[in-house]
Each structure stands twice: as C-alpha cells, then as structure tokens.
C-alpha positions in Angstrom: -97.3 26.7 -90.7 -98.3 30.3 -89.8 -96.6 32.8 -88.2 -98.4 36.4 -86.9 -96.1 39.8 -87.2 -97.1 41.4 -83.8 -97.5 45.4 -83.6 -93.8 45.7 -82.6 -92.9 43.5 -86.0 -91.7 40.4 -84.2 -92.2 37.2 -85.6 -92.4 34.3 -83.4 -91.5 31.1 -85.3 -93.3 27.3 -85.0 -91.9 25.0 -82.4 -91.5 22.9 -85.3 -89.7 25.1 -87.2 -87.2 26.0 -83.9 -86.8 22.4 -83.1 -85.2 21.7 -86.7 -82.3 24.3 -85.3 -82.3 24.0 -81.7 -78.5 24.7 -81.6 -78.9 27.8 -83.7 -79.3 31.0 -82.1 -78.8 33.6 -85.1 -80.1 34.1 -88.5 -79.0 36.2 -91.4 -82.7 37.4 -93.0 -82.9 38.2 -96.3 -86.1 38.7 -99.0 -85.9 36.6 -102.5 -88.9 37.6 -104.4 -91.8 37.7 -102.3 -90.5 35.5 -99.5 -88.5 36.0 -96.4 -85.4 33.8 -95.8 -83.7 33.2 -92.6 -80.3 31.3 -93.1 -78.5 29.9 -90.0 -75.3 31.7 -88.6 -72.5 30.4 -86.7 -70.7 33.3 -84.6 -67.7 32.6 -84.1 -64.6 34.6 -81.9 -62.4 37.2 -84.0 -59.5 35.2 -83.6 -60.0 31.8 -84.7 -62.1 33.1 -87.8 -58.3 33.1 -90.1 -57.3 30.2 -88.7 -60.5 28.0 -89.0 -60.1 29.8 -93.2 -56.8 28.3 -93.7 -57.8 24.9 -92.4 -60.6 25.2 -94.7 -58.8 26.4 -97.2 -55.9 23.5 -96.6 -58.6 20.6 -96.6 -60.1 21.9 -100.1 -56.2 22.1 -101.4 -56.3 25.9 -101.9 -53.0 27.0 -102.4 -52.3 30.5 -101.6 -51.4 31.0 -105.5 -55.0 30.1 -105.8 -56.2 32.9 -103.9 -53.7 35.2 -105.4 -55.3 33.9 -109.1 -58.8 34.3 -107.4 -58.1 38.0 -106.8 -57.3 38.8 -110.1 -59.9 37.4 -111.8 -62.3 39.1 -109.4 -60.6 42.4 -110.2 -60.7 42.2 -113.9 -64.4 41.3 -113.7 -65.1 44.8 -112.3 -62.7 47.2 -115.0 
C-alpha cells in the first residue's frame, strides 16, 4: 500500500491499514533502519496507571523483592 507525505508532512494511512486498529487512536512513531514504525498506544488516566502496574505485576507473581532485585541489577549495569 502507498501512502503520499503531503506539503505540511502528514501522512494519511490506507483504510486498510486503519481498519486493522479502529479502536486505536494514538501511535508512538519511531524509525528502525530505513523504515518508519507506528506502534499502538493506549492512554490511560494518571491515576489508575499504578494500580493497573500492580495488578499486572500481581498476575505475573512479581513480588516487590523482585522489583527491588530488578533495580539493582539495573544500577550495576550502568557503574
């Protein structure tokens, strides 16, 4: 499929393309190589972002000693 940058650089995407993410009204847009890459975002509020975490977090059986672990490892990668 083809898609035309028009002189303000918009890009108007396939009907094709937009059906596949009908419910999907952002995108994060990145470049890998020589391509573009859009990547569907869910907004959500401010305050249910740390709760919907910890659920996560609790249905993957994170503990919060994991975390804790996590952090340290992350830190000792950067010295």
């Amino acid at each position: 499929m083809l898609a035309k940058r028009t002189s303000k650089n918009q890009i108007t995407l396939p009907k094709d393309i937009v059906k596949a993410f009908s419910d999907t009204e952002y995108f994060d847009v990145s470049i890998e190589g020589n391509r573009i890459l859009l990547v569907p975002v869910k907004i959500t509020p401010v305050g249910s972002t740390l709760e919907g975490v910890r659920d996560k977090m609790k249905r993957l059986g994170i503990a919060e000693q994991d975390v804790g672990e996590a952090i340290q490892w992350a830190r000792g990668k950067k010295k």
